[in-house]
C-alpha positions in Angstrom: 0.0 0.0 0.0 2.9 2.3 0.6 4.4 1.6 -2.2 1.5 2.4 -4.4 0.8 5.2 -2.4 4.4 6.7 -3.3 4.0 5.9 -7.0 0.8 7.4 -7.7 2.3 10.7 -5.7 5.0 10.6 -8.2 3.1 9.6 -11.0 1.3 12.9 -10.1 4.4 15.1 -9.6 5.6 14.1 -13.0 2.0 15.1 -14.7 2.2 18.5 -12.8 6.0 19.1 -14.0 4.6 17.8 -17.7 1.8 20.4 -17.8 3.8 23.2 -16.9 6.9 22.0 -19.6 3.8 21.8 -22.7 2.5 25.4 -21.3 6.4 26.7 -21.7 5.9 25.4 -24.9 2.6 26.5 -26.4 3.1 30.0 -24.9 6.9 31.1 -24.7 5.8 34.7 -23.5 3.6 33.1 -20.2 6.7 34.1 -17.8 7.8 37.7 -19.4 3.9 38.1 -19.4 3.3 37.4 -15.6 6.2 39.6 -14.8 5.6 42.2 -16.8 1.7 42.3 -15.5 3.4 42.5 -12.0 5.5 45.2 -12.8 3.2 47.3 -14.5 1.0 46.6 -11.1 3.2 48.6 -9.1 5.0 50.7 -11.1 2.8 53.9 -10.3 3.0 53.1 -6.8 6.3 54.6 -6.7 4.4 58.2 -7.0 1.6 57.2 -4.9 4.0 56.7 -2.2 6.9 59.3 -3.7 9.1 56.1 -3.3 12.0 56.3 -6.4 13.0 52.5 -5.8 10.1 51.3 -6.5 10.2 52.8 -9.6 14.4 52.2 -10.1 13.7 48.5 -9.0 11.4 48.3 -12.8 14.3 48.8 -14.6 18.0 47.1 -15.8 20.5 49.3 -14.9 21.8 49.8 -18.0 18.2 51.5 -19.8 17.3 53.7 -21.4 14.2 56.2 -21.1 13.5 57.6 -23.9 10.9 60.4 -23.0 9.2 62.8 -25.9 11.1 66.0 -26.5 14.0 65.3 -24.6 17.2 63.4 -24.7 17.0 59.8 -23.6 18.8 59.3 -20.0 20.6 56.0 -20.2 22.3 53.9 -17.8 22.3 52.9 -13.8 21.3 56.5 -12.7 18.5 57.3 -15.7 15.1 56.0 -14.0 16.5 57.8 -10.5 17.0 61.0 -13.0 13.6 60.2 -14.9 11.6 59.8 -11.8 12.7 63.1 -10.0 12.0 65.1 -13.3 8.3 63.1 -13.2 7.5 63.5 -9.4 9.1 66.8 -8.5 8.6 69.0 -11.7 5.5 67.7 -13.4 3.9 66.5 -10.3 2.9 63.0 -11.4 1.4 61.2 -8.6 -0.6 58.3 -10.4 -1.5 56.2 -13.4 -2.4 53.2 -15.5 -0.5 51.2 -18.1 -3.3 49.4 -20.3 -0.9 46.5 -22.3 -2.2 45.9 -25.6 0.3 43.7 -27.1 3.4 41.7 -26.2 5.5 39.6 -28.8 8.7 38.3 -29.1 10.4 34.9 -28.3 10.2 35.3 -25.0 14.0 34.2 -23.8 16.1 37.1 -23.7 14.1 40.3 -24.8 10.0 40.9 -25.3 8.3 44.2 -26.6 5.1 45.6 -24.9 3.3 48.0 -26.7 0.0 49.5 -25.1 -1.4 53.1 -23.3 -1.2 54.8 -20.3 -2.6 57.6 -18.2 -0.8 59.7 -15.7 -2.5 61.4 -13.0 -1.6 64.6 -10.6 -1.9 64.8 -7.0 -5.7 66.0 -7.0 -6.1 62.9 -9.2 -7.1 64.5 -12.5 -5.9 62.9 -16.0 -2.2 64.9 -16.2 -1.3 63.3 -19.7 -2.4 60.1 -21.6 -0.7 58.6 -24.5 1.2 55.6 -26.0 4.4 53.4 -25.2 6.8 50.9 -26.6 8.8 49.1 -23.7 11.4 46.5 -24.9 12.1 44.3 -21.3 15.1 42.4 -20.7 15.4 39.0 -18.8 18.1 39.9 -15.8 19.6 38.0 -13.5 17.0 40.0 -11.0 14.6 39.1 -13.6 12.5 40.7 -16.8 13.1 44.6 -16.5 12.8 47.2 -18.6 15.5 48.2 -20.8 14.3 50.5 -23.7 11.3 52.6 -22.4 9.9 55.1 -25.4 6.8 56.9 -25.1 4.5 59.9 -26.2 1.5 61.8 -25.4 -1.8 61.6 -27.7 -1.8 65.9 -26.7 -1.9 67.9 -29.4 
């Protein structure tokens, strides 16, 4: 009885392990997905709670931020440079990131197109527009490396 016990525990285990290998498989973007929706989850926080490392801790450390009518910043100290610009001169203290797409093989590098919405501190629409986001997997895992976006303001 033990014995059978034992087997059909491992017989299970190896199923379980099986499904997730064939899931790997058939969707090669489930991981950088998952992460990506966890980032994106949070990323805004880092204004609600005028906390820069949560919004440093999105990013590699060697990105770039590629922001409309300005020069990218690029490298460790870019998102820390990026944030203080967004928090302190423009006043951003919310937002949304709405993901429309994300392609790529889903090993090294994916691209995430979509939308978002910023928001100021009496929580009124600051600027809405779109964005390009091409994420790296890291040792510290998927962050974002190239980060381009513009507003839909005329």
């Amino acid at each position: 009885m033990k014995r059978l016990t034992l087997f059909l525990m491992a017989l299970a285990m190896l199923t379980v392990c099986e499904a997730q290998k064939r899931k790997q498989v058939e969707d090669p973007l489930a991981e950088a997905r998952q992460a990506i929706e966890k980032s994106n989850a949070i990323y805004f926080q880092a204004f609600v709670k005028g906390d820069s490392s949560i919004f440093i801790e999105r990013y590699a450390k060697d990105c770039c931020i590629m922001a409309p009518n300005a020069p990218a910043k690029c490298g460790p100290d870019a998102a820390l440079a990026f944030y203080r610009i967004a928090y302190h001169q423009f006043g951003l203290r919310d937002g949304r990131f709405i993901t429309q797409e994300i392609f790529g093989d889903g090993k090294e590098f994916v691209t995430e197109v979509g939308l978002w919405e910023s928001y100021n501190a009496n929580g009124e629409l600051y600027d809405h527009g779109k964005f390009m986001v091409l994420w790296k997997k890291t040792q510290d895992g998927w962050k974002m490396f190239r980060d381009s976006f513009s507003s839909n303001r005329n």
